[in-house]
KOLLUM-771351 format. One record per residue (C-alpha): residue number from 1; z, y, x. Coordinates in pm, whole numbers, plus 32768, in hexadecimal, padded with zeros to 4 digits. Example, Ala and Ser with C-alpha at 12.3 -4.5 7.8 and 13.67 -1.06 7.14 Angstrom:
REM residues 2
num|pz|py|px
1|830C|7E3E|84CE;
2|82CA|7F96|8557;
***
This chain:
REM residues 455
num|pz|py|px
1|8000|8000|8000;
2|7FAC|8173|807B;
3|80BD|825A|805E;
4|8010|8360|80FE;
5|8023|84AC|8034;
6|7EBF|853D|8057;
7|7E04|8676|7FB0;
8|7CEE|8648|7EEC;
9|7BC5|86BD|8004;
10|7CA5|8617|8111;
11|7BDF|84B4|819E;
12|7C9A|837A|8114;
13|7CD9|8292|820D;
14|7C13|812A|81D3;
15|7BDD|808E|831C;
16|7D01|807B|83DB;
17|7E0A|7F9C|8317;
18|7EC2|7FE1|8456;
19|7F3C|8130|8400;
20|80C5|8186|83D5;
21|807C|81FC|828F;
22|803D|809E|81E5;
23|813C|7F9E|8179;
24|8161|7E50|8135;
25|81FC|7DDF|7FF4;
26|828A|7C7F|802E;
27|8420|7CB8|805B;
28|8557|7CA1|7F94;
29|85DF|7DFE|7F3F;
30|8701|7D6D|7FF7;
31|8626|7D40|812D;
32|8559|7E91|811E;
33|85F7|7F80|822B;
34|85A5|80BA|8162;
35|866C|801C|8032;
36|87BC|810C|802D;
37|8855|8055|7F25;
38|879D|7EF8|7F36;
39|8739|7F54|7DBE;
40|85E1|7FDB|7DAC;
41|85BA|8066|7C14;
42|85A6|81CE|7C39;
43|84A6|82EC|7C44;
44|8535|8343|7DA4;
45|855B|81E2|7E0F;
46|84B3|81B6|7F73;
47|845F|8047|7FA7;
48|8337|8033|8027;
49|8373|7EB2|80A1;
50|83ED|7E21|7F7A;
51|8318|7D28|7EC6;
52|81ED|7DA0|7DB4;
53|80A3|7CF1|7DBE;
54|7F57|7D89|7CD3;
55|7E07|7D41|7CEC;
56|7CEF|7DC4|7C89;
57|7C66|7D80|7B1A;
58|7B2D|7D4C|7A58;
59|7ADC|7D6E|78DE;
60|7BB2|7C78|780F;
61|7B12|7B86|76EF;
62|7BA4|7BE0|75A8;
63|7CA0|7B03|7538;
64|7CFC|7A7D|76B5;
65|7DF6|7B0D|779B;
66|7D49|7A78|78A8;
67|7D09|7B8A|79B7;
68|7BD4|7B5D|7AB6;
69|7BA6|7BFF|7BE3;
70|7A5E|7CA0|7C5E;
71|7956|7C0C|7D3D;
72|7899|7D19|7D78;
73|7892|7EA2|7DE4;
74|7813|7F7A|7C9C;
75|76DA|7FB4|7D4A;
76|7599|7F93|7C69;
77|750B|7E44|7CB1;
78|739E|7EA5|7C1C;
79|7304|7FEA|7BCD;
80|741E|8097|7B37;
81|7591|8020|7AC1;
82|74FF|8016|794F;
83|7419|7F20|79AE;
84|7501|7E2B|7A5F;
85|7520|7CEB|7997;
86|766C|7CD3|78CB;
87|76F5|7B9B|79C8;
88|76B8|7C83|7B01;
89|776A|7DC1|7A42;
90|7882|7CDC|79EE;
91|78B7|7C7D|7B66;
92|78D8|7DC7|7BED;
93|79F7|7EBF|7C2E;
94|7A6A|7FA3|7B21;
95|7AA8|80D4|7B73;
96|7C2F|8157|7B85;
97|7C4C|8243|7A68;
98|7CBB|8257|7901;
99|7B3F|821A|7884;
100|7A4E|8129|790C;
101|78EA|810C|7933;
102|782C|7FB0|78F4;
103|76CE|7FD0|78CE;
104|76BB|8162|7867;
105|77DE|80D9|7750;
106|7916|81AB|7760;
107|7A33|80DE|7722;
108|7B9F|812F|76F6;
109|7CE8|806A|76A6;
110|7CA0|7F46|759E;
111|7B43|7FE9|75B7;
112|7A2C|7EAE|7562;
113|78F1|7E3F|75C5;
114|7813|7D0D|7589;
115|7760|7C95|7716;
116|76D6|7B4A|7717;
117|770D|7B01|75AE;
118|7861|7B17|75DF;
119|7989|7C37|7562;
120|7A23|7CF1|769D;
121|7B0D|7DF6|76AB;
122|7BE5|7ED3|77AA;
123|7D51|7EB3|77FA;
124|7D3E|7F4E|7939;
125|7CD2|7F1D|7A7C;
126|7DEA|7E53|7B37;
127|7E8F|7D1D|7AE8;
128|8004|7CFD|7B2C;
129|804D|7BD4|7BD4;
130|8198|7B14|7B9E;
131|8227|7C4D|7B46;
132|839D|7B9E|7AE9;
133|83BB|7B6A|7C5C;
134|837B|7CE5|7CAB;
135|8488|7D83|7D84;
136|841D|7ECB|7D09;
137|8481|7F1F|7BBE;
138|8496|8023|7A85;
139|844B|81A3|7AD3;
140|841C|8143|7C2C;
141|82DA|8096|7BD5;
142|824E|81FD|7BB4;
143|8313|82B2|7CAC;
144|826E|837D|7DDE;
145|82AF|8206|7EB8;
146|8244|8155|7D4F;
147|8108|8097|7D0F;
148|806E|8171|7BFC;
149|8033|82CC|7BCB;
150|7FCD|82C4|7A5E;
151|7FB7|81AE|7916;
152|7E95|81AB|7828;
153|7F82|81DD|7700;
154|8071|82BE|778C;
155|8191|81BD|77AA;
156|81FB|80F8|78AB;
157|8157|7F8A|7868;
158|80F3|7F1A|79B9;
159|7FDB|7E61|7960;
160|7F42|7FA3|78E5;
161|7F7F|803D|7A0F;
162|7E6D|8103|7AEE;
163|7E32|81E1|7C0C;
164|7EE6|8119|7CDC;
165|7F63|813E|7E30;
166|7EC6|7FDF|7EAA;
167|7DF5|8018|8029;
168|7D1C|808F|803A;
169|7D3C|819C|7F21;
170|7BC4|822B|7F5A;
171|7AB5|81C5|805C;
172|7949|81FE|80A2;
173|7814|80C9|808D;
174|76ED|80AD|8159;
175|75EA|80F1|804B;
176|747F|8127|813B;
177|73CC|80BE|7FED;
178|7463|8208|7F26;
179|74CC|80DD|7DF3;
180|7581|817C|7CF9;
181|7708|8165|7D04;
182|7855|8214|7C86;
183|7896|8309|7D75;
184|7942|8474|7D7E;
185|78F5|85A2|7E7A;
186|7A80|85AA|7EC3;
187|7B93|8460|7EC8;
188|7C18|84BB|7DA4;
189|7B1D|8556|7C9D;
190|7AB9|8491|7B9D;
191|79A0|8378|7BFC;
192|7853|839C|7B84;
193|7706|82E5|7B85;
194|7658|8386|7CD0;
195|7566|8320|7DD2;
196|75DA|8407|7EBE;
197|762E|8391|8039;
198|7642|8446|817B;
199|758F|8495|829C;
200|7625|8324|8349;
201|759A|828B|81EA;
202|770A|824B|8166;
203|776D|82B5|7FF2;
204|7841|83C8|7F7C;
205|79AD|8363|7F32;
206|79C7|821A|7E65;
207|7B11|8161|7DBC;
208|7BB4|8056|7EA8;
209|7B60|7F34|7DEC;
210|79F1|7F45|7E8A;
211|7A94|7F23|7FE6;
212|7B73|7E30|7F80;
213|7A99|7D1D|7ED7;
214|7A06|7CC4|8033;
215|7ACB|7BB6|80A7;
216|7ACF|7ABE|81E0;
217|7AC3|794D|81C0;
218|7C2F|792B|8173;
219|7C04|7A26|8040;
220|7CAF|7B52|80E5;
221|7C44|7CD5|80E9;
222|7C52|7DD9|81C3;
223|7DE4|7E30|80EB;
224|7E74|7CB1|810C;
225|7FA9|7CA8|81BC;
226|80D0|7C09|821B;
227|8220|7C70|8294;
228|8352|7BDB|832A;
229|84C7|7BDE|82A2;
230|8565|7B8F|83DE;
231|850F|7BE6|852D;
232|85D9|7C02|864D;
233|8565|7D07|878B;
234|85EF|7CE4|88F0;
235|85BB|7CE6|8A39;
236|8612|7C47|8B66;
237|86E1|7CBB|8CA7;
238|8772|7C05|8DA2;
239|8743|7AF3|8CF2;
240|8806|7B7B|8BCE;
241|8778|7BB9|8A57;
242|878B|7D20|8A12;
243|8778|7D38|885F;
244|86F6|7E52|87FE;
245|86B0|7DDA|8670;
246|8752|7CCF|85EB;
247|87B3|7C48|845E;
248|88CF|7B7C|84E0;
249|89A2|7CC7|85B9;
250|8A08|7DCB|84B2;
251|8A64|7EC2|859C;
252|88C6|7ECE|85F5;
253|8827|7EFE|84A5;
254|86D7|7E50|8492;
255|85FB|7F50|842A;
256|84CF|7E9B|84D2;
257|83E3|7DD3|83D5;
258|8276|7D2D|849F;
259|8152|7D78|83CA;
260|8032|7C83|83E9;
261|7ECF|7D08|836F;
262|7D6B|7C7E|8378;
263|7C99|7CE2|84BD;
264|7B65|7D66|83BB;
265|7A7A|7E6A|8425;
266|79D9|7F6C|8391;
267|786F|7EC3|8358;
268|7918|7D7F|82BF;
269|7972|7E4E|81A6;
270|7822|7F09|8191;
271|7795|7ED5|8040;
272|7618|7E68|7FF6;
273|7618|7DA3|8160;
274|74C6|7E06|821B;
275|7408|7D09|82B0;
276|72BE|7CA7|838B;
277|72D6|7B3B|833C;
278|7361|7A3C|827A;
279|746A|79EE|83C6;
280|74E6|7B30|838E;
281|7592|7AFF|8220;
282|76A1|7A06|82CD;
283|7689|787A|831A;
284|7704|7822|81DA;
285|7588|780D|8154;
286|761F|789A|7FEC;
287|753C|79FA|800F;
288|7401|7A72|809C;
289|7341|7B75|812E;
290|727C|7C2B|8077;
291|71C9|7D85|8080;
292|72CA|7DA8|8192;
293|73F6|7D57|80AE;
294|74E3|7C2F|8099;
295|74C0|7BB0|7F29;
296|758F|7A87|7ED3;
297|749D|7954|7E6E;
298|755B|78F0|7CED;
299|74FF|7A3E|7C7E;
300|739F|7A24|7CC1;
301|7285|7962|7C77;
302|71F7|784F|7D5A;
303|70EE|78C3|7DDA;
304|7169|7A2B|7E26;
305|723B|79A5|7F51;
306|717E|7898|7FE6;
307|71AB|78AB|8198;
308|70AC|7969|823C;
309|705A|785B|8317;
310|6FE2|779C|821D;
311|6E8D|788A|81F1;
312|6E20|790E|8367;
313|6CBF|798F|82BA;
314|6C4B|7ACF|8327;
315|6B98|7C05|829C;
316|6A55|7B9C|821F;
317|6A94|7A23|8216;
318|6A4C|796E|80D2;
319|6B6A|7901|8011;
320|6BBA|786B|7ECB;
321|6D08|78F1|7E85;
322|6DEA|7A1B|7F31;
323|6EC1|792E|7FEA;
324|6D8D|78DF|80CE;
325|6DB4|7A3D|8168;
326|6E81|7ADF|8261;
327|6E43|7C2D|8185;
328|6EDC|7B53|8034;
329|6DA4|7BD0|7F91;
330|6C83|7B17|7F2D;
331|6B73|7BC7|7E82;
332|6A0D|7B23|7E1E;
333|6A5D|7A15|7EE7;
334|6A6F|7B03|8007;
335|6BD1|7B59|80CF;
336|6BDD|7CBF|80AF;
337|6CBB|7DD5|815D;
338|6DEE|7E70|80A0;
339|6ECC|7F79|8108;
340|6FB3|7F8C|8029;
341|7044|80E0|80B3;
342|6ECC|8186|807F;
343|6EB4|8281|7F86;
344|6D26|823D|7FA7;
345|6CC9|8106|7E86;
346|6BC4|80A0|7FAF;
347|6CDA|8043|808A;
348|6D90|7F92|7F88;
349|6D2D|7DF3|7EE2;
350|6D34|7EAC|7D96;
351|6CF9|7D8A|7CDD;
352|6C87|7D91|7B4B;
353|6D17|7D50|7A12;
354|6D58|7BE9|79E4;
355|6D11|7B9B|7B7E;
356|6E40|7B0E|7C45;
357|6F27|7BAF|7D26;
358|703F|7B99|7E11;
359|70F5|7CE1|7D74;
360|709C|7E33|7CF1;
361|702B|7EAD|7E2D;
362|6F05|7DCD|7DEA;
363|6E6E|7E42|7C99;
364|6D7A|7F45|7C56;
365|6DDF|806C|7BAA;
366|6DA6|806B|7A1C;
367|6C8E|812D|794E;
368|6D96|814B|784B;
369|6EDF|815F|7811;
370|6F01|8071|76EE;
371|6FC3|8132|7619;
372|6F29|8050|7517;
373|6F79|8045|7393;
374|6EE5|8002|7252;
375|6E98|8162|718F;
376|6E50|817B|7025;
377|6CFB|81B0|6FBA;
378|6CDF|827F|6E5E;
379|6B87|8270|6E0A;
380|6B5D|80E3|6E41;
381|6CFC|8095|6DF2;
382|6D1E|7FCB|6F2D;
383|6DE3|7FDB|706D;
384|6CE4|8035|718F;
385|6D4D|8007|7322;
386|6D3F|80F6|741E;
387|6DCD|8159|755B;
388|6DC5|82A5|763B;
389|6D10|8302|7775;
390|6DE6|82F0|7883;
391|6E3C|8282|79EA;
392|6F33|81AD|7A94;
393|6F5C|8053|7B87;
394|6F57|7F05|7ABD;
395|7075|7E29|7AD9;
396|709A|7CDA|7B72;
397|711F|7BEB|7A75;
398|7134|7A99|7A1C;
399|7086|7A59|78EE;
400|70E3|78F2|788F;
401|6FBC|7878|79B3;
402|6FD9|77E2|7B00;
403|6FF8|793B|7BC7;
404|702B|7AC5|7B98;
405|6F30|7B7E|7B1F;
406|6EE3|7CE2|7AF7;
407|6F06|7D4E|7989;
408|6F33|7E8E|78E4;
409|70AE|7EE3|78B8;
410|712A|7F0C|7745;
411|717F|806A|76AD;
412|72F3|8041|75A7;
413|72CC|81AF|7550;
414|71FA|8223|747B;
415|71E5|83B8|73CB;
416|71EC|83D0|7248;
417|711B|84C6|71BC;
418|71B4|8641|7154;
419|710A|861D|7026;
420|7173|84FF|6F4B;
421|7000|84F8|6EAA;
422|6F40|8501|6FBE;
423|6E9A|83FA|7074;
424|6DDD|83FA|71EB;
425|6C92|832F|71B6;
426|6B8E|8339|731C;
427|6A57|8274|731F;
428|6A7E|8263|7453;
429|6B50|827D|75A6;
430|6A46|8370|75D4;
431|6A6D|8442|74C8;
432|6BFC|8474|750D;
433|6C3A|85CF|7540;
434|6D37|85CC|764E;
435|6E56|863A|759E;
436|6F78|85A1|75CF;
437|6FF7|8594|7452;
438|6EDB|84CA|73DA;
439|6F48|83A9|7468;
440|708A|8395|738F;
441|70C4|8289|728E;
442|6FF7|8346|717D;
443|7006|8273|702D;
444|6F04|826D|6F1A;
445|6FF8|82D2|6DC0;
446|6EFD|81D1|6CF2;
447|6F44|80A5|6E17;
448|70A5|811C|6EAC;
449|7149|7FB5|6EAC;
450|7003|7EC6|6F2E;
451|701E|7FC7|707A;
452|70DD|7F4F|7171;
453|70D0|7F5C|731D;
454|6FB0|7E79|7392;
455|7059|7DD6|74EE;
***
C-alpha cells in the first residue's frame, strides 16, 4: 500500500515497489511497530503493517457474489473500446471511481447491463478478501493510513469501497499503437477514454489495476508482498552478538519488519507487449506476434496467429492463402506488401469486403459507412434500404467461416426524423444529398411498424 501523500500534478510513483513510502499489510496489530495501542479502529490509527488484503474487481453477474478479477489492461483491443467484444470488456480493469465505463455504458452502484447474454452489474471495483481476519478495523478503514478514501453509497461497506490506496495508485502504459484507454492528463482527474501518449509513446495517467494485472508465473504483480513478524538484527564483535532489534529483549523494541517484493521491471508491466516475432510474446506459446503486438491465441481466430515460419513467401510469390507470406497478406494469389503504419492505401494489403485477413490493418477502407436501415416508402407502402456515403477501414471479423475476413462494421445508432411525418426516400447512394440528417431512421406514417434496422 502507498501512503505517500501526493498533489494532484505531482508524478505517482509505479515502478519502484522499493520506496519507503509503501507498506506491507500482512501483521497482527499486535506485531505492527507503528500500532500505539495494538488496536488499530480509528480514523487516526497508524498501522500501516497490520493485515488487509483487496484485489482488484471486475463486473459481477447478477444474482452471484462471486467477484472476478481482471485479465487485462482497459486498453481497446480493436478499433475503439465500443467495439471490443463483450468477453474482452468483461476482462479488463475498471476504472477506480464511483461510475464505470463498459463499452461507452455508464454504470453506477446496482447499475445493470446484459454482455454475453448474460445480466451484469457493478458493486465496485475491489473485492475484500477474508475481511473477518482484517487487523484493521471500523473508521480506521478510511482513515489517512486506511484503505479507502471514498464508498459508492456514502457508508462504510467495504466491499463498496474505491479509490483505494493499493500500489501502485496511478501509472503510465506503453501504448506505441495510440489504442484507446482510460486515462487522465493528471493522477487524480477523472479517467477518460483518450488516445493520448507521450513523446516516449507511454499513456497519460491510468488507474493501477492496468499495472497490476501483469503478473509473473507465480501470479504476483509488481504490489505483492510479504513481510516478516519477527526478525532479529545484530552484529558480531569479538566474537560476541551485538542485538540491535530483537522480539524476545524488551528493553530493544523491535521496530524492524523485512519487506520482500517482486524484482519486476518497468517493461514487464508495459501494456499491449510489442513484438518482432512470435519468440518475443514469452515461451509459453499462449500469444503471438502480430502487427508488432503480443495477442493471446484463445482470443483470436486460428489462422490470425499462425508462426511466421510457417509461410517464408516473399513479395510477389504466388500464394493461396495469407499465411504463405512473410507480409501476412495474400492478394490475387500474389504476396503483396503491407505497411500497416502507411497512411498511403498503396502501401497497405487493403483487402475487400468479404476477403480474409490477419486484422484490421489488413482491410481496405469502406465506400460506405453502412449506416444501413429500412426507410418507409409512402408512395409504394413498403420499407426501402439504403445506406449513406461515407468512409472508413473494414473490420476483421469472424463471420461463422474458417478465417477473418474484412466486413463492413455495424452502425447501433441510428437519427429519427424532426418531423414525425416525414420520410427520407433516395434512389440512389447517388442521389443522397450529403446531409447528415437524412440518414436518420425516417418512418413512413402509412408503414411505421413493418420498418425496422436492416443488419
Amino acid at each position: 500500500f502507498d501512503y505517500k501523500n501526493y498533489s494532484n500534478n505531482e508524478d505517482v510513483n509505479y515502478d519502484n515497489n522499493l520506496d519507503v513510502n509503501l507498506y506491507c499489510r500482512g501483521l497482527k496489530a499486535s506485531d505492527d511497530p507503528f500500532s500505539e495501542n495494538k488496536k488499530c479502529d480509528t480514523p487516526s490509527s497508524v498501522c500501516p503493517y497490520a493485515y488487509v488484503e483487496i484485489e482488484d474487481s471486475t463486473l459481477i453477474q447478477s444474482g452471484s457474489n462471486q467477484r472476478i478479477p481482471p485479465t487485462r489492461e482497459s486498453f481497446a483491443y480493436l478499433n475503439s473500446i465500443s467495439q471490443d467484444t463483450d468477453v474482452v470488456s468483461l476482462e479488463k480493469c475498471l476504472v477506480d471511481a464511483k461510475k464505470v465505463n463498459v463499452k461507452n455504458m455508464i454504470l453506477e452502484l446496482g447499475n445493470k447491463a446484459s454482455f454475453a447474454g448474460k445480466e451484469y452489474e457493478y458493486k465496485g471495483p475491489y473485492t475484500a478478501k477474508s475481511s473477518s481476519a482484517w487487523e484493521l478495523k471500523g473508521k480506521a478503514i478510511w482513515g489517512s493510513f486506511g484503505v479507502f478514501e471514498s464508498e459508492l453509497a456514502g457508508g462504510s461497506n467495504i466491499e463498496f469501497g474505491y479509490q483505494s490506496k493499493l500500489f501502485p495508485l496511478k501509472g503510465k502504459l506503453r501504448n506505441n499503437k495510440k489504442k484507446q484507454y482510460f486515462g487522465s492528463d493528471n493522477p487524480f482527474d477523472e479517467k477518460v477514454v483518450t488516445t493520448a501518449v507521450n513523446d516516449n509513446g507511454f499513456t497519460n495517467w491510468v488507474d493501477g489495476c492496468n499495472l497490476r494485472v501483469k503478473k509473473d508465473s507465480r501470479g504476483n504483480n509488481i504490489g505483492s508482498c510479504n513481510v516478516t513478524a519477527n526478525i532479529e538484527i545484530f552484529y558480531l564483535e569479538g566474537g560476541k552478538e551485538i542485538i540491535l532489534s530483537s522480539n524476545n529483549l524488551q528493553e530493544i523494541p523491535n521496530k524492524a519488519k523485512l519487506q520482500i517484493v517482486n524484482d519486476l521491471e518497468l517493461d514487464s508491466v508495459s501494456g499491449l507487449d510489442e513484438c518482432d516475432t512470435n519468440q518475443g510474446c514469452g515461451d509459453d506459446n499462449t500469444k503471438c506476434c502480430h502487427d508488432n503486438i503480443c495477442w493471446l491465441k484463445a482470443d483470436l481466430d486460428h489462422s490470425f496467429c499462425e508462426p511466421e515460419n510457417n509461410g517464408a513467401k516473399e513479395v510477389g510469390d504466388n500464394c493461396g492463402i495469407d499465411q504463405e507470406c512473410l507480409s501476412g497478406c495474400c492478394k490475387n494469389n500474389v504476396c503483396s506488401a503491407h505497411n500497416s503504419d502507411s497512411d498511403d492505401e498503396a502501401n497497405r494489403c487493403s483487402k475487400l469486403e468479404g476477403e480474409s485477413c490477419k486484422s484490421q490493418s489488413y482491410c481496405g477502407m469502406a465506400e460506405t459507412i453502412p449506416q444501413r436501415k429500412l426507410i418507409g416508402n409512402a408512395t409504394t407502402g413498403r420499407c426501402d434500404a439504403h445506406r449513406c456515403v461515407g468512409k472508413e477501414r473494414m473490420t476483421c471479423l469472424n463471420l461463422g467461416g474458417v478465417s477473418n475476413v474484412c466486413t463492413y462494421p455495424f452502425a447501433e445508432v441510428l437519427r429519427p426524423s424532426s418531423d414525425p411525418n416525414a420520410f427520407v426516400n433516395h434512389e440512389s447512394i447517388d442521389g443522397w444529398d450529403g446531409n447528415e440528417e437524412s440518414c436518420g431512421n425516417a418512418v413512413s406514417p402509412l408503414d411505421n411498424e413493418s420498418c425496422i434496422r436492416e443488419q
